[in-house]
Every structure is written in structure tokens, then in C-alpha cells.
N, C-alpha and C positions, 0 to 999 in steps of 0.2 A: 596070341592073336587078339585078345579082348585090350589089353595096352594098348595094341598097336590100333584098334577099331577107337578106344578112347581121344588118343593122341590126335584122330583126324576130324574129330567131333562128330562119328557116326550116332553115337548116341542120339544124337537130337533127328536123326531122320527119319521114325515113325511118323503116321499117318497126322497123327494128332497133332506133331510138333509144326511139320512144317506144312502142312493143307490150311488155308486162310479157311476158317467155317466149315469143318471135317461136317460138324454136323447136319449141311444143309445139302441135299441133293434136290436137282435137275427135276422138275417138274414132268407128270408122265407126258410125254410127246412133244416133249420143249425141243425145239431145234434150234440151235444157238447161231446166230448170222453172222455175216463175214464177216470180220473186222477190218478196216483201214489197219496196218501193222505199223505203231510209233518205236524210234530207236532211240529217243532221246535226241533228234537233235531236230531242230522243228520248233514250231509254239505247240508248247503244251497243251496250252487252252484250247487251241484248236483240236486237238486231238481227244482233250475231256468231250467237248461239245458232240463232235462225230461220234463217238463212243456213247455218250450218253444217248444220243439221239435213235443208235442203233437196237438200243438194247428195250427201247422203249414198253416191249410186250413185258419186261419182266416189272412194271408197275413201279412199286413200294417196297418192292422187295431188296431191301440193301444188302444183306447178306447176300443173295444170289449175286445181286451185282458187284458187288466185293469179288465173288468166286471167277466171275467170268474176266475182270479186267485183265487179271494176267495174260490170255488170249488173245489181249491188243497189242501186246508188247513184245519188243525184240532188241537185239544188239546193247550198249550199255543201261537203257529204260529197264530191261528187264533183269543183267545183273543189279542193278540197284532194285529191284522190287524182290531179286528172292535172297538177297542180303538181310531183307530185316524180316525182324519176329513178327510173322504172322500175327499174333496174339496179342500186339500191340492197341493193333488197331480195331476194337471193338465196334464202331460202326462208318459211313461212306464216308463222312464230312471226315476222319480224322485220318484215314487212309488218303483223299485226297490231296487234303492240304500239305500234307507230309511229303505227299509225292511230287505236287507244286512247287514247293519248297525248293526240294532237290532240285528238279529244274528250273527253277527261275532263271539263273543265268541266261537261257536262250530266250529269253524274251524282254531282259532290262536290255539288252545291246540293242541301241538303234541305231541305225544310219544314221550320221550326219554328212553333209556335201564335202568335205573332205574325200571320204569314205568313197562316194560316189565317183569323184576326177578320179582317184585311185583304182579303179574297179577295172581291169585289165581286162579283156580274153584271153583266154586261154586256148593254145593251138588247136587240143580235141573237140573244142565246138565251133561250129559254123558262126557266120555273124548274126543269123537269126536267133539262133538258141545263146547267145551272149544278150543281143537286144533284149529281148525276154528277160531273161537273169536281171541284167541292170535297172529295166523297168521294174520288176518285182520290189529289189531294195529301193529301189527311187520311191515307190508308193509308202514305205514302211519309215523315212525321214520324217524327222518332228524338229521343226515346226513342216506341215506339206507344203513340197512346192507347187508352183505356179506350171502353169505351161510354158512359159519365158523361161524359166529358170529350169526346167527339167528339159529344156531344146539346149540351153547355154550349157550346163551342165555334162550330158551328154557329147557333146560336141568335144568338150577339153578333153574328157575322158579316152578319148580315140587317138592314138596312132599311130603312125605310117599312111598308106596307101589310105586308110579309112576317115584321117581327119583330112 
């Protein structure tokens, strides 16, 4: 039985090994607030920001805030978070950047107008909830467009019935 607990790497799942900051508990009457829940796919950045913004009662306190981030997280964000060694990351800036890191990918891809004539709907959404969608990545294009160009734009992008 102890082979077969070695072979699966139970060994490392004490308290110690895998708790980010075993040592730091929850302030008396701290009530910890809802998180927006990030999955990894999204800007990151946006997601440090909100999170950061939320947690805002807990100060200075990096450790606590270490402890709590995982709370924000779900779907591959957070297999990637309980992937690595806790223990790594000794304080906020070096847990962040590491975690930026990992995602950056979703935030170097921008739109460009190509991207945009391309941007189909899809039969499950209505043409409002496509409009939306399209203007969303139209906003997120570098260089931004124009009004001219985001009416031209939009326009190729359609059709059938809709151009």
C-alpha cells in the first residue's frame, strides 16, 4: 500500500506541502467576498484587477492574499495554479507574475480586420448577442478603428439575409 501511495505522489499532500502559507489563518470575523471566478480564458489583467480590488479589506497583507486567490479561480486557471509548488512563491509579485506568465497568451492575440470580416455568427446566437460579440473584439483591434471603418468593416462581415 505505501508503494502504491509513493508511485501516485501522495506523499507530497500534507497540509504543509500543498496549502500556499499553511501558516497564515483568516483574521477573527474576516468574511472573505465573492469572487468574480476566472478560468483562464479572458484577460488576465482584468481579472488580477477585480480580484485585487475585491480583496481590498485584506490591506498589506500578501500572504492572506496569496491564500485567498485560489478562490478566484476555476477550469484550466486553476489546474495550472494547483500544479505548481506552493512553496515556490514566497511573496504576491512572484505568484503573480508567474501566473501572468502562464496566461499571457490571452492577451498578446489581438484582433486585427481580417479577424474581424471573418467573425461569422453562429446559429445559437441571435444577431443581437453576435452584434455585441463583434463589437466587443472590434473595440480590442490595434491599431482602433474609426467609425467608418468599424460600419465598413462590419458590413463585409455579414452574410446572407443580413448583408
Amino acid at each position: 500500500m505505501k508503494n502504491l501511495q509513493l508511485s501516485r505522489g501522495s506523499e507530497s499532500l500534507n497540509f504543509e506541502n500543498t496549502c500556499i502559507h499553511p501558516d497564515v489563518d483568516m483574521p477573527a470575523g474576516y468574511k472573505p467576498p465573492k469572487f468574480d471566478i476566472f478560468d483562464g480564458t479572458g484577460d488576465s489583467h482584468v481579472h488580477l484587477r477585480d480580484y485585487l480590488d475585491k480583496v481590498v479589506r485584506v490591506g498589506r497583507n500578501e500572504k492572506l492574499r496569496m491564500k485567498l486567490f485560489i478562490r478566484s479561480l476555476t477550469g484550466e486557471a486553476l489546474i495550472y495554479y494547483t500544479q505548481q509548488d506552493p512553496r515556490i512563491w514566497r511573496e504576491w509579485q512572484e505568484m503573480v507574475e508567474d501566473f501572468m506568465n502562464r496566461l499571457r497568451f490571452n492577451t498578446e492575440i489581438t484582433p486585427d480586420r481580417f479577424t474581424l470580416v471573418n467573425l461569422q455568427n453562429k446559429a445559437s446566437k441571435t444577431f443581437q448577442e453576435y452584434a455585441r460579440c463583434w463589437r466587443s473584439e472590434a473595440a480590442r483591434t490595434q491599431p482602433p478603428l474609426d467609425d467608418n471603418e468599424l460600419t465598413k468593416y462590419f458590413i463585409c462581415a455579414q452574410e446572407g439575409i443580413y448583408f
